[in-house]
C-alpha positions as CSV (number, residue, x, y, z in Angstrom):
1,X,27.3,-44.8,-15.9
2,X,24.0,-47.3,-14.7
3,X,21.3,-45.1,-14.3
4,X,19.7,-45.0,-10.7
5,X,16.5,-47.6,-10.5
6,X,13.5,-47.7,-8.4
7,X,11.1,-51.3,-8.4
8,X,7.6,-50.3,-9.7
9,X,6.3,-51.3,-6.2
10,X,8.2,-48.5,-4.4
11,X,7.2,-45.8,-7.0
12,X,3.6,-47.1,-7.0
13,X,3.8,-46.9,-3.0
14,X,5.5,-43.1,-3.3
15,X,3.0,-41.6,-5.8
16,X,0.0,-42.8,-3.6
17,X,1.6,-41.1,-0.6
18,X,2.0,-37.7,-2.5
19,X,-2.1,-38.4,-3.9
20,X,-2.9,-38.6,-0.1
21,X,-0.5,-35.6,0.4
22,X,1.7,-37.9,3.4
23,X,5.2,-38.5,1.5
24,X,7.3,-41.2,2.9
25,X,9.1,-38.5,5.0
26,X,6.2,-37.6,6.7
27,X,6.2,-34.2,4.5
28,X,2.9,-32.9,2.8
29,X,3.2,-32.3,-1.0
30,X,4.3,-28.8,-0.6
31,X,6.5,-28.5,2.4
32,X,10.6,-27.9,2.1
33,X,12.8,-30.1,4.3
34,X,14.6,-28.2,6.8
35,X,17.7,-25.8,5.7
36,X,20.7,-24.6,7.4
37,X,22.2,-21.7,5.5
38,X,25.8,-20.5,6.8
39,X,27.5,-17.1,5.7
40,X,31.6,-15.9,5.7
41,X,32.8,-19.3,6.1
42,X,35.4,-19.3,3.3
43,X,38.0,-16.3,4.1
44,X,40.0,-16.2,1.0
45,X,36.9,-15.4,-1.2
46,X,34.9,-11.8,-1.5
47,X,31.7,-13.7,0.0
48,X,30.5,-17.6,0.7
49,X,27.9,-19.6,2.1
50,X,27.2,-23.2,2.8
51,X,23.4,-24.6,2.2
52,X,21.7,-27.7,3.1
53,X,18.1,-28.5,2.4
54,X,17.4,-31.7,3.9
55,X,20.5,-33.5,3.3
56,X,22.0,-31.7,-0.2
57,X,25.0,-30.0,0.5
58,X,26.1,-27.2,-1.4
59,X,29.2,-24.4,-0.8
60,X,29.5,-21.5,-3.0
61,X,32.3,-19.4,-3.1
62,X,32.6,-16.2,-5.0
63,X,35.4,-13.9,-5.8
64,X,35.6,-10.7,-7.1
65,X,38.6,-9.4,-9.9
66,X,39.5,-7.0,-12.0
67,X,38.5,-8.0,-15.5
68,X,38.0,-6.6,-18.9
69,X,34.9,-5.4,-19.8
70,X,32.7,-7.2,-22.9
71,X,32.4,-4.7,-25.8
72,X,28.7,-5.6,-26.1
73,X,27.9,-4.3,-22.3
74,X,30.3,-1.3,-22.3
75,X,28.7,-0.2,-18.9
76,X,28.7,-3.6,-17.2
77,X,30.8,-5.9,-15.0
78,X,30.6,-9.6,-15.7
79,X,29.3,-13.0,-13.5
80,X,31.1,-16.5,-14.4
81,X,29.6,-19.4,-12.8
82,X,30.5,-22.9,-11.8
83,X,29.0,-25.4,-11.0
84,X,30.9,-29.0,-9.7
85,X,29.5,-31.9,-8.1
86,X,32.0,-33.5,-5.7
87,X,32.5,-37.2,-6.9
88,X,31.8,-38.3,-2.9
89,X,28.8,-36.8,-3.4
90,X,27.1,-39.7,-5.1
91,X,28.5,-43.0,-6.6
92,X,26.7,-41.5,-9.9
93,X,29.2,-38.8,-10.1
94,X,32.7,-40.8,-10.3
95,X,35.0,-40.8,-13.4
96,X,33.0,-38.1,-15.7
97,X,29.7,-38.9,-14.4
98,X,28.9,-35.9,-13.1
99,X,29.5,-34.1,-16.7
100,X,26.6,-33.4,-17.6
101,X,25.2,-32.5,-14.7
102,X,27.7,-30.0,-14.4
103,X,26.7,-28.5,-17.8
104,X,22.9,-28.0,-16.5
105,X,23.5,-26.7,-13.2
106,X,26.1,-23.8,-14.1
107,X,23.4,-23.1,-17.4
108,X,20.5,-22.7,-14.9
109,X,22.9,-20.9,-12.2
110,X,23.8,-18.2,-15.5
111,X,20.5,-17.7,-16.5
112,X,19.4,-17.0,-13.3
113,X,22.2,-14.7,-12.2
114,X,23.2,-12.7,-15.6
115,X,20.0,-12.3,-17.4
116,X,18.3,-9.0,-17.4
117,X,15.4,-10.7,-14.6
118,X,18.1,-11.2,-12.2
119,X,17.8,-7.6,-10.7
120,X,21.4,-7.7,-9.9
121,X,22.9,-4.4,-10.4
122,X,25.7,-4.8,-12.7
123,X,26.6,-1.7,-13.7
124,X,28.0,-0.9,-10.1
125,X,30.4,-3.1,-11.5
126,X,32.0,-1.0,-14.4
127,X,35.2,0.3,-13.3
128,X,36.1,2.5,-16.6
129,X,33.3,2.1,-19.0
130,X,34.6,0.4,-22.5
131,X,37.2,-0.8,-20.5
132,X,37.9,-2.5,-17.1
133,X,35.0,-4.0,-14.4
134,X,34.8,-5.8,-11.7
135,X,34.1,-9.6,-12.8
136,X,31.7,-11.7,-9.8
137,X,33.1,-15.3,-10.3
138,X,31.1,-17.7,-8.7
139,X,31.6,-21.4,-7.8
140,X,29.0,-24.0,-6.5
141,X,30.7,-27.2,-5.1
142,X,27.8,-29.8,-4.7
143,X,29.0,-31.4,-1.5
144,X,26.0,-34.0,-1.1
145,X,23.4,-34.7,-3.3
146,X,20.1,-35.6,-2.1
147,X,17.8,-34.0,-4.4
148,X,16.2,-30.6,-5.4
149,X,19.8,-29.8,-6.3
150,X,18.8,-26.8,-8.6
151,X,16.5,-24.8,-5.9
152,X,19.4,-25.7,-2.9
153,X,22.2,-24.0,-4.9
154,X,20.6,-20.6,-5.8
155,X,19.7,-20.4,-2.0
156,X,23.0,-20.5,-1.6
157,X,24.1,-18.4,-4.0
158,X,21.8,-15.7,-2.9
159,X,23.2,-16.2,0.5
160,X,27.1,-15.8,-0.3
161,X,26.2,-12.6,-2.9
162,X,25.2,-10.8,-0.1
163,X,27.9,-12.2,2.0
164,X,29.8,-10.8,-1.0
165,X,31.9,-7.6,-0.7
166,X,33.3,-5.1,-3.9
167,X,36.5,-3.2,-2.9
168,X,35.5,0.7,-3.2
169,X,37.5,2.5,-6.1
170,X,38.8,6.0,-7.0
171,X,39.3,6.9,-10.6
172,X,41.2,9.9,-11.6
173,X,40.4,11.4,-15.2
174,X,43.7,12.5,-16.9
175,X,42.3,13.7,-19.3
176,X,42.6,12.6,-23.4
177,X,40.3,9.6,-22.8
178,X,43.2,8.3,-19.8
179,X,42.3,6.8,-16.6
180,X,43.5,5.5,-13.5
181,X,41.9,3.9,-10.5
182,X,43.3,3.2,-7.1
183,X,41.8,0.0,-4.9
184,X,41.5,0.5,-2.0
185,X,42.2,-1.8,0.6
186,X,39.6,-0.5,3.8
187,X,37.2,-3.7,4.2
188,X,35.2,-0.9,5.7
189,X,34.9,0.8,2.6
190,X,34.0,-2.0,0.7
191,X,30.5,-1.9,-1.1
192,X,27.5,-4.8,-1.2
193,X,26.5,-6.1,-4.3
194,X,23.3,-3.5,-5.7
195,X,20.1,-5.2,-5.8
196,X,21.2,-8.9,-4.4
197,X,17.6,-8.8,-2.6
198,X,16.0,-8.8,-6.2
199,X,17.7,-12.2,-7.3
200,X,15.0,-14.4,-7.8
201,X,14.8,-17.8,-6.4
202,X,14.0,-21.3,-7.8
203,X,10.9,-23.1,-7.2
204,X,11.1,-26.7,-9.0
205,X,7.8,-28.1,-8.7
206,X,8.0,-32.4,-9.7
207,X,4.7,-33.7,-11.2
208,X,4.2,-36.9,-10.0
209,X,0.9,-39.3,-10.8
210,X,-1.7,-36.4,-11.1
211,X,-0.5,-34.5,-8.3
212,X,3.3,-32.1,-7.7
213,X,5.5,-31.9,-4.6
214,X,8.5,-29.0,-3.9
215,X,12.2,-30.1,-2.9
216,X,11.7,-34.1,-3.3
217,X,14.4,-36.4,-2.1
218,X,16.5,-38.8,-4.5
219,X,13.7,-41.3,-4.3
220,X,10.8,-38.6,-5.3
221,X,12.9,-37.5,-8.1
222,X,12.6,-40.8,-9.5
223,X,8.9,-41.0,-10.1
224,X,8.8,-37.8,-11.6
225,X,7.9,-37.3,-15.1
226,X,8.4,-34.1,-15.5
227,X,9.6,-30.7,-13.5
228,X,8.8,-26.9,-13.5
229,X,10.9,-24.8,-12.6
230,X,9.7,-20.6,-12.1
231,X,12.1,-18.3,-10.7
232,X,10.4,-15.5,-8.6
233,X,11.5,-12.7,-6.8
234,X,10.5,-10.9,-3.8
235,X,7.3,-9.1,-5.2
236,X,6.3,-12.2,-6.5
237,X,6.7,-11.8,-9.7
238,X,7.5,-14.7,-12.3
239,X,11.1,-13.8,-13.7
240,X,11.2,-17.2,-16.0
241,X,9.7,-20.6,-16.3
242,X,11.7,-24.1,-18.3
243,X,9.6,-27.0,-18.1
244,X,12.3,-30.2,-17.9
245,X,11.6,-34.4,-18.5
246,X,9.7,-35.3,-21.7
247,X,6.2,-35.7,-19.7
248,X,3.4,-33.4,-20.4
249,X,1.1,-30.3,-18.0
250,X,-2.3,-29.9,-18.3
251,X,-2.8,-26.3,-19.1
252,X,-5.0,-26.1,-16.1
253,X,-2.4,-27.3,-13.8
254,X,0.1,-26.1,-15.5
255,X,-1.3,-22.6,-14.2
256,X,-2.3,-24.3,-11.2
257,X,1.6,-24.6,-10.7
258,X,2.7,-21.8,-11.5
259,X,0.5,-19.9,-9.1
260,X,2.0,-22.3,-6.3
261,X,5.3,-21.6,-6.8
262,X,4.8,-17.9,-7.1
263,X,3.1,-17.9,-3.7
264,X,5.9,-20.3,-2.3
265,X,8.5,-18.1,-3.7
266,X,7.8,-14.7,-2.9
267,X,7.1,-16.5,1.0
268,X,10.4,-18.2,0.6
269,X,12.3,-15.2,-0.1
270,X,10.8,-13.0,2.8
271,X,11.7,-15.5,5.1
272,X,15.4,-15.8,4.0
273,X,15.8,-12.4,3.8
274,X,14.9,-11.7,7.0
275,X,16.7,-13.9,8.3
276,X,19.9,-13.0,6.9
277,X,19.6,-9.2,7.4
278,X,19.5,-10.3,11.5
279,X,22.3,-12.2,11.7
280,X,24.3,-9.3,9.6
281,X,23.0,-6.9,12.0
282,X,24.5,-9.1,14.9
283,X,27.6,-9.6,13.4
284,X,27.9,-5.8,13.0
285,X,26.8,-5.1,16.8
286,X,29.3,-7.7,17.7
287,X,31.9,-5.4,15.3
288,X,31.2,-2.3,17.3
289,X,31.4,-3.3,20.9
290,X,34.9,-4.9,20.0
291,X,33.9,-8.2,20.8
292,X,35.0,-11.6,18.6
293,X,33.3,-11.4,15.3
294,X,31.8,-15.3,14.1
295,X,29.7,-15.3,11.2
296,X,26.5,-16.9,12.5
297,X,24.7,-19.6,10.6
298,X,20.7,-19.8,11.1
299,X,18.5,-22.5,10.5
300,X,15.3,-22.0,9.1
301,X,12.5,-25.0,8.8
302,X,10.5,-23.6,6.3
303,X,6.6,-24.2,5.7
C-alpha cells in the first residue's frame, strides 16, 4: 500500500499556520471541528450511535448476549471490541490495507473500555457468578476517515453505551449450588449500563514544529511527528497516557500537554453529557404523552 505524501512546501506552509495558531481551516491550535453525534439509529442492536467530527464518520453498534463468564473475573461480565474501517472510506484501506489499522484502533478501543480506569461497572453484568454474564460486544465501523480517528470513535462509543440497554434478570436459587434465570422481555424493565458517565474520553494531542493542535485533519496528521494521547474522565482526572510516532516531548511540554488535554477533556465530557441526558429526557417525555418516539441527534460545535 503507497503511503499518503505531502510536498515539503505544504507541510512547511501547515506548521507555520499552527506557530501563528490560524490552521488552514481557519481553526486555532486547540479547537475541535464541529460534531454531530446521533443515538438509537441501529434497531437490531442493544444500543448505537453515529459520530462525525469534522468529516470522520464513525457508527458503533453494540449488542448485548449471554456469555460465559472468564474464570479469572468470576464476578464480571465481559466487553469485545471491533474495530473496521470501511474500504470506501479511504483509497488507503482497499485489499488488506486497512489491517493494521484495525489492530490499533480495537487495542486502544479495549484499553479504554475494559481496563480497571474505565469506570464502567462490570459486575452489573455477572448473571451467576463463576458462571454465566452478560457479554457488551461492541463494533466500530469507520465510515469516513478524515483524521483524529482514535478521539471520534470513543465519542461514539460513549454515546451508543448509554444508548445501550441490559435486559433485567431473575435468578432463582435451587439450591445445591443450581441456578436458573429468566430474561425478561419488558424494554421497560431493561437496565443502563452502571457508570457509562465515568468512561473516560480521548484527547490526542499532535506535536507539530514546536507547537500541538487537537483533532487535525488528514493533512495535519501528516506533519506530525509524534501524538499524545491521555484519556480523562469527567473529574478530570488522567485515566492513561501512550505517547505514539518515534519523535520526542520536552519534559516541559510534555506536562504542558498533558495539562491541556486534562482541561480539554474534563470540558469535553460535561458538554457531551449534557447534551445527551436532554435529548434522553425528550425522548422519554415524547414516550409518556404517547406521541411518535424519534431518537434525536444533536450537534454540538465544541470550543
Amino acid at each position: 500500500m503507497p503511503a499518503p505524501l505531502i510536498s515539503p512546501s505544504e507541510k512547511s506552509y501547515i506548521t507555520q499556520g499552527i506557530e501563528s495558531d490560524c490552521r488552514a481551516d481557519g481553526r486555532g491550535r486547540l479547537e475541535y471541528r464541529h460534531l454531530v453525534l446521533e443515538n438509537g439509529l441501529l434497531s437490531q442492536t442493544s444500543g448505537s450511535a453515529r459520530g462525525r467530527l469534522g468529516d470522520s464518520d464513525v457508527l458503533v453498534g453494540i449488542k448485548v448476549e449471554i456469555g460465559d463468564i472468564e474464570q479469572d473475573q468470576p464476578d464480571q461480565g465481559r466487553i469485545v471490541c471491533n474495530v473496521e474501517c470501511s474500504p470506501s472510506a479511504s483509497q488507503q484501506f482497499e485489499g488488506h490495507g486497512a489491517d493494521e489499522l484495525n489492530n490499533t484502533l480495537t487495542l486502544a478501543l479495549e484499553r479504554f473500555l475494559c481496563g480497571p480506569q474505565s469506570g464502567l461497572d462490570l459486575a452489573k453484568l455477572c448473571i451467576i457468578p463463576g458462571r454465566q454474564c452478560w457479554v457488551i460486544y461492541v463494533d466500530a465501523m469507520v465510515m469516513d476517515c478524515a483524521g483524529n480517528l482514535l478521539d471520534c470513535i470513543i465519542m461514539t462509543t460513549r454515546s451508543a453505551l448509554f444508548d445501550t440497554r441490559i435486559p433485567k434478570t431473575e435468578i432463582q436459587d435451587l439450591g445445591d449450588g443450581e441456578y436458573e434465570f429468566e430474561v425478561m422481555d419488558d424494554v421497560e424493565d431493561a437496565e443502563p449500563i452502571g457508570n457509562w458517565d465515568r468512561l473516560p474520553l480521548a484527547v490526542t494531542l499532535y506535536k507539530i514544529g514546536d507547537r500541538y493542535i487537537i483533532d487535525p485533519t488528514i493533512i495535519e496528521e501528516l506533519c506530525s511527528e509524534v501524538t499524545l494521547t491521555v484519556g480523562v474522565n469527567k473529574e478530570g482526572s488522567i485515566c492513561g497516557v501512550q505517547k505514539g510516532s518515534n519523535g520526542s516531548i520536552d519534559p516541559s511540554l510534555l506536562t504542558e500537554m498533558i495539562q491541556t488535554a486534562t482541561t480539554l477533556g474534563k470540558s469535553l465530557i460535561e458538554q457531551l453529557d449534557a447534551k445527551l441526558i436532554d435529548d434522553d429526557k425528550a425522548v422519554q417525555e415524547k414516550r409518556m404523552r404517547g406521541e411518535p418516539v424519534q431518537k434525536l441527534g444533536f450537534f454540538a460545535a465544541v470550543f
